[in-house]
C-alpha positions in Angstrom: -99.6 36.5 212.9 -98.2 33.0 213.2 -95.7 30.9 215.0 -95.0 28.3 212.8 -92.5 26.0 210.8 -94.2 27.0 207.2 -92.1 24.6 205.7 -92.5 20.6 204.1 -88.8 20.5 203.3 -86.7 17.5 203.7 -84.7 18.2 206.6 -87.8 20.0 209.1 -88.8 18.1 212.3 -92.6 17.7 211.0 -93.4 16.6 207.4 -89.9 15.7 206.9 -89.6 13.5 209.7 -92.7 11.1 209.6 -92.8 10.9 205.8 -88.7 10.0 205.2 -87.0 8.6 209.0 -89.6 8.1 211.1 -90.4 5.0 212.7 -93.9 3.6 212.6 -93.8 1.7 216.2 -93.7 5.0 218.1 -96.2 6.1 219.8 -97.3 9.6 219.6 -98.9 9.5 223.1 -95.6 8.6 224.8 -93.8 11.1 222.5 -96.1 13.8 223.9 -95.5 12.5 227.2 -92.1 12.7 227.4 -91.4 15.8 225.3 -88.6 17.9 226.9 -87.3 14.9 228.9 -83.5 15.3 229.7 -80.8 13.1 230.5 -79.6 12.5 233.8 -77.0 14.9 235.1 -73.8 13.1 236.5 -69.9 13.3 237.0 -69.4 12.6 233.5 -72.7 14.5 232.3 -72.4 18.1 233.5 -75.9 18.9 231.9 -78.7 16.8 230.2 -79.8 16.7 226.7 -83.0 16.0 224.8 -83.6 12.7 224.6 -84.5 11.6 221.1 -85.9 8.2 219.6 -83.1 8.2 216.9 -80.6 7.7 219.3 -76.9 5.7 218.6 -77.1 2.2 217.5 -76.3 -0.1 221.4 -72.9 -0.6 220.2 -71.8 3.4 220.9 -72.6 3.2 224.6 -69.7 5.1 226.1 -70.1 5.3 230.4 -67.8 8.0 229.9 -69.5 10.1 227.3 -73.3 8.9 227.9 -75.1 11.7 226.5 -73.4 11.2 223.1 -75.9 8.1 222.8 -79.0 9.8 223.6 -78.8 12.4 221.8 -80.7 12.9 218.0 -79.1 11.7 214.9 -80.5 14.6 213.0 -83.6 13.9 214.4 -85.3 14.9 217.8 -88.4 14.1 219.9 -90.9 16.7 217.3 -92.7 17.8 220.6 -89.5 18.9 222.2 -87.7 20.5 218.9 -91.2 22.7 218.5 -90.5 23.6 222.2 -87.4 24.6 221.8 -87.6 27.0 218.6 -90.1 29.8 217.7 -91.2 31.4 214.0 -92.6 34.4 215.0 -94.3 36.0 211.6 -96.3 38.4 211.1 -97.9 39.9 207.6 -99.7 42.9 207.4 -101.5 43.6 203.9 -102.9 46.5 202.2 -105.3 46.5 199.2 -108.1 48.6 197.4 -109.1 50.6 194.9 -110.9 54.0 194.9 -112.1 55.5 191.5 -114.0 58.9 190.5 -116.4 58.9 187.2 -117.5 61.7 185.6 -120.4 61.2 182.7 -120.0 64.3 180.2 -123.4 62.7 178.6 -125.2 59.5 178.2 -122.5 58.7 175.8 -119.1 59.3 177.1 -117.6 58.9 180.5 -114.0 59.5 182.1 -113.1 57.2 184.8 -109.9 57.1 187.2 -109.0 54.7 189.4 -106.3 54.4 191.8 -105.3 50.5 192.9 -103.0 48.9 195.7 -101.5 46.6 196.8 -99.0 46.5 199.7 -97.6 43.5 202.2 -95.4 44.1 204.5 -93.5 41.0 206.5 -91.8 40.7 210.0 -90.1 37.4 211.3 -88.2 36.5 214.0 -86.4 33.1 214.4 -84.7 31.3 217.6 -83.2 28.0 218.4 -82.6 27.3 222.2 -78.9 26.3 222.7 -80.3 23.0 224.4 -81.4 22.2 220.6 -77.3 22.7 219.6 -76.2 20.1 222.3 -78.7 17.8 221.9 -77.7 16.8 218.5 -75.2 14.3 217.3 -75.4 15.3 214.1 -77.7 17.7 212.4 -79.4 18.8 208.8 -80.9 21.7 210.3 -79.9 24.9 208.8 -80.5 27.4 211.0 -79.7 30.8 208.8 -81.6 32.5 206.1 -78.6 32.1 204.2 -74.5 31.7 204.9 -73.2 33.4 201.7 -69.2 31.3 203.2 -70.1 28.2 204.0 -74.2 26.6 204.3 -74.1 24.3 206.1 -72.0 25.7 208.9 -75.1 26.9 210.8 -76.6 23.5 211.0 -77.8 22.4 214.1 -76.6 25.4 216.2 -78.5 27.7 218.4 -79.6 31.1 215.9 -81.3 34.0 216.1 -82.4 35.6 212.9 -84.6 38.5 212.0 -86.4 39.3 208.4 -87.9 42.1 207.2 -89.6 42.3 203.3 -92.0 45.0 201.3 -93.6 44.9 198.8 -95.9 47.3 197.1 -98.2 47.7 193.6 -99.4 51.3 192.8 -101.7 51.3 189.5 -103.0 54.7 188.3 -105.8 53.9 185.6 -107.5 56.3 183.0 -110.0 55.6 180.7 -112.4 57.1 178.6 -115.7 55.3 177.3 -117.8 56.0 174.4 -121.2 53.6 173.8 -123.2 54.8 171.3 -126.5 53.1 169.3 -127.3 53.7 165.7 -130.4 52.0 164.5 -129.9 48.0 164.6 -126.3 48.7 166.2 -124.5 49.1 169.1 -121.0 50.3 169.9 -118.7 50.7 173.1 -115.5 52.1 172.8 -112.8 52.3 175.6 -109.7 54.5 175.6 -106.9 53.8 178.6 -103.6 55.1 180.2 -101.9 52.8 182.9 -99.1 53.8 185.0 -97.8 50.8 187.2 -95.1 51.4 190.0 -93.8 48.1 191.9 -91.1 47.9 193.8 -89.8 45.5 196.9 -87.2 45.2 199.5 -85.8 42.4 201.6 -83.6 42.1 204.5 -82.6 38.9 206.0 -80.2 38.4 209.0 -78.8 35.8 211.2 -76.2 34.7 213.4 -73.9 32.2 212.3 -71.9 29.7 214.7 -74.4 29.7 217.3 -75.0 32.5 220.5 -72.0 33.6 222.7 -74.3 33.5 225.5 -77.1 31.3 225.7 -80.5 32.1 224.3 -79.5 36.0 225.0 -81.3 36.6 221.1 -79.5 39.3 219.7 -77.6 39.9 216.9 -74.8 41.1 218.4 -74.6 37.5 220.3 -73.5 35.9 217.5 -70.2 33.5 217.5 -69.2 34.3 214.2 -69.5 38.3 214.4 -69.9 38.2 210.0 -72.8 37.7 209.9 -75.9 35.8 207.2 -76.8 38.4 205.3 -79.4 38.8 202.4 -80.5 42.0 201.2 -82.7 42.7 198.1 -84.1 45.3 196.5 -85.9 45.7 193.5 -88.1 48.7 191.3 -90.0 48.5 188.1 -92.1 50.4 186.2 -94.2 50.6 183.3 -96.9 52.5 181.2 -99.5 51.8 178.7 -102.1 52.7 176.1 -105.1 50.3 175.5 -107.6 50.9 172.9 -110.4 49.0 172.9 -113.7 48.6 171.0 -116.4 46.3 169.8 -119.9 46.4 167.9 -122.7 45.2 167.3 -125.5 44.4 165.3 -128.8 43.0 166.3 -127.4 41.6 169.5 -126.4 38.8 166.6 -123.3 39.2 165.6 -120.5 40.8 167.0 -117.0 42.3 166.7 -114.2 43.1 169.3 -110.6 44.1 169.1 -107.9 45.2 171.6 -104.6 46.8 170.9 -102.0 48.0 173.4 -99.0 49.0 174.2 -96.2 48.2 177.0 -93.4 50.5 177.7 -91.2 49.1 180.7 -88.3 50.0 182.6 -87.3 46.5 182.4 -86.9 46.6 178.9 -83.9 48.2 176.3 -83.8 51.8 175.9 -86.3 53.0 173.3 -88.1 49.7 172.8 -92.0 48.4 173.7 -94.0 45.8 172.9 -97.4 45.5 171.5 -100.1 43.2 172.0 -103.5 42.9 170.4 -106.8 40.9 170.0 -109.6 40.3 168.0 -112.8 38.3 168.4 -115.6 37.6 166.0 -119.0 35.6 167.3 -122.1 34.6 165.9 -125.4 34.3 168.5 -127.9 32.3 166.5 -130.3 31.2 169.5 -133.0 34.1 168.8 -133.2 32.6 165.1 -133.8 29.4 165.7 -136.1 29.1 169.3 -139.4 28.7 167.0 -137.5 25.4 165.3 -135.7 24.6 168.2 -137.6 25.4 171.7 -135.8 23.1 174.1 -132.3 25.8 173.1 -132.2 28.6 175.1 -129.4 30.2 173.7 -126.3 29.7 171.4 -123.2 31.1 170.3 -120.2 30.6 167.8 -117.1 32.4 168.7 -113.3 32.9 167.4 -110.8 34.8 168.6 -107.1 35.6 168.1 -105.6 37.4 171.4 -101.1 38.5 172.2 -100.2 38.3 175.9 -97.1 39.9 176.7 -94.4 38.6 178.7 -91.9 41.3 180.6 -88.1 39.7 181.4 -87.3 40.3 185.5 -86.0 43.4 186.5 -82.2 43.9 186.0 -81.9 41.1 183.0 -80.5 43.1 181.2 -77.6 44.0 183.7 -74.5 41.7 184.2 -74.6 40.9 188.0 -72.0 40.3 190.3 -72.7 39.0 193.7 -70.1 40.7 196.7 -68.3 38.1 197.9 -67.0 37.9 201.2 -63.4 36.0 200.7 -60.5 38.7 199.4 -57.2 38.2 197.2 -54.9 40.3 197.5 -57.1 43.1 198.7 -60.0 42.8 196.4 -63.1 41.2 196.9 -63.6 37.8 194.9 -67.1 38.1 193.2 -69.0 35.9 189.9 -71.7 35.7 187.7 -73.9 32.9 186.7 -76.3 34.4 183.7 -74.8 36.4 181.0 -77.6 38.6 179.0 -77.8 38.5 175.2 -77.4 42.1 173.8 -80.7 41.7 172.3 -82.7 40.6 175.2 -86.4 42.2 175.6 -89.9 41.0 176.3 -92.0 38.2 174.4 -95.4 37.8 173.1 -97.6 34.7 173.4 -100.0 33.9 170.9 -103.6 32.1 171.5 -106.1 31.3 168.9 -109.9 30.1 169.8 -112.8 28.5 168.1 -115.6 27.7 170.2 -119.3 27.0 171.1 -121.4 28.4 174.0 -125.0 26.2 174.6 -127.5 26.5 176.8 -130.8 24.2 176.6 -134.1 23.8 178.9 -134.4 27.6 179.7 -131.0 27.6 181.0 -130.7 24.5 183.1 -128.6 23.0 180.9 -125.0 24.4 179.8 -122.2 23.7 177.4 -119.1 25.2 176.3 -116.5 23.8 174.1 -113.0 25.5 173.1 -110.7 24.7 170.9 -107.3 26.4 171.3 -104.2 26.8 169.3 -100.9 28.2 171.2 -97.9 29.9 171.2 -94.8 30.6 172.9 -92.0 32.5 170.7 -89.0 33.4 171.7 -89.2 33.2 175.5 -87.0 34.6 177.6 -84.6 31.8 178.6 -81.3 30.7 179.8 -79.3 28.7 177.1 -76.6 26.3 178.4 -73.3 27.2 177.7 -70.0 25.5 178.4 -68.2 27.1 182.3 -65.2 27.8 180.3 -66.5 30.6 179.3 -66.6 32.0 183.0 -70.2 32.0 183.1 -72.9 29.2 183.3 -75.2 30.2 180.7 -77.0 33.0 178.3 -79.9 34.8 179.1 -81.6 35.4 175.8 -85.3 35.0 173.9 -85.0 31.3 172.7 -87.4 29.0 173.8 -90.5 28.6 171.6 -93.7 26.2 172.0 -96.8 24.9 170.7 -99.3 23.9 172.0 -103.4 22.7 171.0 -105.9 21.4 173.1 -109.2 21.7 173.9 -111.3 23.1 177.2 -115.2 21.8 178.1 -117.4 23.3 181.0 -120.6 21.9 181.2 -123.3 23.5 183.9 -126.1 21.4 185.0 -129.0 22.9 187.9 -131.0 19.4 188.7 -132.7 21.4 191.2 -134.3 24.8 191.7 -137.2 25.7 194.1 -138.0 28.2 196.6 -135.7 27.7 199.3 -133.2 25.3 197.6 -131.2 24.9 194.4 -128.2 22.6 193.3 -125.6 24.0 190.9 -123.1 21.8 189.2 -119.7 22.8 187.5 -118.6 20.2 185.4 -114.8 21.3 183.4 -112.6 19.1 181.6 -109.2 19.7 179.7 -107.6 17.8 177.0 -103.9 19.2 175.5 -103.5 17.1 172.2 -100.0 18.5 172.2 -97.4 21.0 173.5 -94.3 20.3 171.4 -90.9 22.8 172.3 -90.1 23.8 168.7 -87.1 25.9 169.8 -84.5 26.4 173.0 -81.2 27.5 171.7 -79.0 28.2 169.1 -76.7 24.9 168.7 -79.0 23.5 171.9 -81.5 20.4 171.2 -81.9 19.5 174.7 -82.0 21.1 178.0 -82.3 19.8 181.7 -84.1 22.0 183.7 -85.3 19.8 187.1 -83.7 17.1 189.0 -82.5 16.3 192.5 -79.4 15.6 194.2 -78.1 12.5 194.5 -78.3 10.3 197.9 -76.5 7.4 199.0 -75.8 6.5 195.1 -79.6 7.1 194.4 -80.2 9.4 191.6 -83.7 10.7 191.3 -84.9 11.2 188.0 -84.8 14.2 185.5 -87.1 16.5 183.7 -85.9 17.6 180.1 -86.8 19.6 177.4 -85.7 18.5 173.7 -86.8 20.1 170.5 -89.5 18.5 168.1 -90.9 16.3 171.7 -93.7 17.1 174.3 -92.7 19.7 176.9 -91.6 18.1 180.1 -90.1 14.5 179.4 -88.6 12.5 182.1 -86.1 10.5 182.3 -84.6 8.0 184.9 -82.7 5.2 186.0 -83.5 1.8 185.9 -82.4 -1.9 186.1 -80.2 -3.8 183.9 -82.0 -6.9 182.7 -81.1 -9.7 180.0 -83.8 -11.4 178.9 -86.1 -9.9 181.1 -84.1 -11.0 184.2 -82.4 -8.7 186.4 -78.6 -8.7 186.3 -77.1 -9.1 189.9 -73.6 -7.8 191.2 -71.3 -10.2 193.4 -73.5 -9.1 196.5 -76.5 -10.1 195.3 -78.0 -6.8 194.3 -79.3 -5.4 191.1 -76.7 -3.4 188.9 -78.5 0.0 187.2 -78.3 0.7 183.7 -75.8 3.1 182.5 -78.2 5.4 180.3 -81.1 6.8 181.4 -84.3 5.5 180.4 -87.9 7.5 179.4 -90.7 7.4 181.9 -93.2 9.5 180.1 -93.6 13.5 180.5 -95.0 15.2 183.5 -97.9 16.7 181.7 -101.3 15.2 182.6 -103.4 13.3 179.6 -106.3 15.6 180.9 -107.6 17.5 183.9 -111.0 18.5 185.1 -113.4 19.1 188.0 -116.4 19.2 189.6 -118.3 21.8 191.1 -121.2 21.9 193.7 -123.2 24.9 194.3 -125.9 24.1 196.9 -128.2 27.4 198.1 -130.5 26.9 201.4 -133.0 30.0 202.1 -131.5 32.4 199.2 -128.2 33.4 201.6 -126.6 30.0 202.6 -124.5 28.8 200.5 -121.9 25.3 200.5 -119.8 24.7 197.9 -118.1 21.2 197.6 -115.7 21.2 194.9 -113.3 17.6 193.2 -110.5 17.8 191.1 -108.7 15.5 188.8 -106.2 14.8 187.2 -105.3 11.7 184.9 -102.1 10.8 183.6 -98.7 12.6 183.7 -95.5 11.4 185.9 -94.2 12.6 188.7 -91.6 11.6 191.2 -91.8 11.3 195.0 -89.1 12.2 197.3 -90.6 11.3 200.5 -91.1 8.0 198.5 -87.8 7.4 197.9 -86.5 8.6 201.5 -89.4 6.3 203.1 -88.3 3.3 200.9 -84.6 3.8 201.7 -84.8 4.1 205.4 -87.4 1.4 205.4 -90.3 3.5 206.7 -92.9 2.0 204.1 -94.9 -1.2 204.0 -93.3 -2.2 200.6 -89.9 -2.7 202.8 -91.6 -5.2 205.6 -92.7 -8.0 202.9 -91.4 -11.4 202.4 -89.3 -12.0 198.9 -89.6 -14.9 197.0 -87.3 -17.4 199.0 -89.8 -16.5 202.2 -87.3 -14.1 203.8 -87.6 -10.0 204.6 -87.0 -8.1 201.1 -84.4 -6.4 203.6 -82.1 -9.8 203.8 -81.9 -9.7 199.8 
């Protein structure tokens, strides 16, 4: 259970506040203070309203209308807005497993296991009316959703109710068969899956604010249409594995997979198969006479398929009910049109690597090479909006990608009642080029935010033939390395977009620490990295428009604030 604003938007009372509006000469000890401190009441003000610290500029001091200037320009006091609205949630979750073995012989075994998983979800959300009148302008949206009009709920007293479920149901069979002959040894694994998932949703809300105040019921609402959402959703699929690998001498070995996917999700009379194969060499045992300080080593390759389903109901042209009539009928569109010959992908992978391990096992390495695939992914192509739809649903995109993986494991201590494990990984991709998106499309835009106050933020593109993940931006217009200025005195952006660099990191990596005191205590302190790759910062551009960041307080070069140009 939880009563909490789960949420780091832009427009929330918390994160949103401090990092984009806030001002840093407030003092959180007199916020606290005077949380839930109202305005007088007088002749002219019937009732008081929140004070907030983002009050009207001086100039919009009205004696007649005096609570217009106190109250929040979108944002309030944060101790009296979290007073004033609850998130009641609660999540209950179900998951396990139960299986039943039964060993014909020392050989062969039939195994079946049932597995779960199940989450179920209950919220309830209010806004006290004094939060509606207290606000001189608001970016709170108060509704799950308002399929007419969103932003018609902003700011106004709500009460909303959610329900969701969820649930996995995984019926497994398999038969094993191990068997030794002489200097070899072979396992053998034979498997039926049956996977059921399905998942509902329900979200409602008034709309308009509450007819009486916080009376929180449904019924209450001003607007008697109510915000609605309602999902549902139901999927299911079967397989066949076969699975097998051999070996001889506990030196070299053999492994392959094969299976087979049959999903509701996919066209009538169609599946998709998948399969693996692995080859690796152990050469430790033949060489610890020449080479004592190795404690064991291993060459490995492999060549492994993962599938990749489409989303339920892909395949199905959907129209959303919409709530506005013509002449009787009910005015509904689509956005996504499917390709006739949608269906499922496969993703390819191919391996080379080395396992070491030196000083009877204090010392680790593994190193992995990796080649990649993506073909024809499942993806939505671009297409003009004369065509009454916004794009094509269809398998087009296709990548490749290389790189290379390290772990390295290090114990610099072991004793009695103490020992120090370290985790050392790092992760080089060399490329991942987009060799494919859609017939007649080189290019496609697939991130970017909205525009504020003429500020554009940045893009994120895909473009056959270049690294997945390129962004692109504005920037100043400069001659000769100077900026170019417009008659106010400010710099004028260039009309094209320039490159920044792609969001993928150069490399990633991290550290592990495994430290065990008296065999059962254990503390794990763990460090991640990342180098390289660009990203854009919202909250940074917010802070740097409204002047909430240092950068904004400096002194320009003719000694006067950066703010007076």
């Amino acid at each position: 259970k939880s009563n909490a604003e789960n949420d780091d938007g832009y427009s929330n009372n918390s994160t949103g506040n401090f990092n984009s509006w806030f001002h840093r000469d407030l003092d959180m000890n007199i916020m606290r203070e005077f949380q839930n401190y109202r305005t007088p009441v007088s002749d002219v003000a019937k009732e008081g309203v929140l004070a907030s610290w983002n009050h009207s500029n001086p100039t919009a001091w009205d004696p007649a209308n005096p609570n217009d200037f106190y109250k929040g320009n979108y944002w309030y006091n944060p101790y009296s807005y979290y007073n004033n609205v609850s998130y009641n949630n609660q999540r209950d979750r179900l998951f396990g497993d139960a299986s039943l073995t039964y060993k014909f012989n020392s050989d062969f075994s039939l195994r079946g296991t049932f597995r779960k998983q199940q989450l179920n979800t209950n919220e309830e959300r209010t806004v006290n009316r004094l939060i509606e009148i207290s606000a001189s302008q608001s970016g709170i949206n108060n509704s799950y959703t308002d399929p007419t009009s969103p932003a018609s709920n902003n700011g106004k007293a709500m009460f909303g109710t959610s329900q969701t479920y969820s649930n996995r149901n995984v019926f497994e069979f398999v038969g094993s068969y191990k068997k030794k002959f002489k200097d070899f040894q072979l396992n053998a694994n034979g498997a039926v899956e049956i996977t059921q998932i399905k998942s509902t949703s329900l979200f409602v809300n008034t709309l308009g604010g509450l007819v009486v105040p916080d009376l929180f019921t449904l019924s209450n609402s001003v607007q008697k249409t109510l915000g609605t959402v309602n999902t549902r959703s139901e999927e299911k699929r079967r397989a066949l594995l076969l699975r097998g690998d051999i070996g001889w001498k506990n030196i070299l070995f053999a492994e392959f997979v094969t299976r087979g996917d049959w999903s509701s999700v996919l066209p009538k009379n169609s599946s998709l198969f998948s399969q693996a194969y692995g080859l690796s060499f152990v050469f430790g045992d033949l060489v610890k006479n020449d080479l004592p300080w190795l404690s064991f080593g291993k060459l490995r390759a492999s060549y492994g398929e993962v599938t990749r389903f489409i989303s339920p109901y892909s395949l199905s042209l959907i129209y959303g009910v919409g709530t506005q009539d013509w002449n009787g009928n009910s005015v509904t569109s689509t956005g996504n049109f499917p390709d006739p010959g949608l269906k499922g992908a496969i993703a390819t992978t191919t391996e080379f690597g080395v396992d070491l391990r030196f000083l009877k096992n204090r010392l680790g390495l593994s190193v992995t090479y990796y080649i990649g695939q993506d073909k024809k992914a499942p993806i939505n192509g671009q297409i003009s909006g004369t065509t009454g739809v916004g794009a094509i649903l269809g398998n087009y995109g296709s990548t490749r990608r290389k790189g290379i993986d390290v772990q390295m494991n290090i114990k610099p201590v072991v004793a009695q009642n103490f020992a120090w494990d370290i985790n050392a990984t790092f992760s080089r991709q060399f490329e991942n080029i987009v060799t494919e998106i859609a017939p007649g499309v080189d290019q496609l835009t697939f991130s970017g935010g909205a525009t504020f106050s003429s500020i554009t933020p940045p893009v994120t593109v895909n473009a056959v033939g270049k690294q997945w993940g390129l962004m692109y931006g504005g920037t100043v217009k400069r001659i000769n390395g100077q900026q170019v200025l417009d008659a106010g005195g400010l710099p004028i952006k260039n009309e094209d977009l320039a490159f920044f660099g792609s969001v993928l990191p150069d490399y990633t990596g991290g550290v592990q620490n495994t430290f065990t005191v008296f065999k059962n205590f254990v503390i794990n302190v763990n460090i991640d990295y990342q180098v390289g790759g660009k990203f854009f910062s919202l909250s940074d551009m917010y802070g740097s428009y409204s002047g909430l960041l240092a950068r904004t307080a400096t002194i320009n070069d003719r000694g006067r604030s950066i703010r007076d140009r």
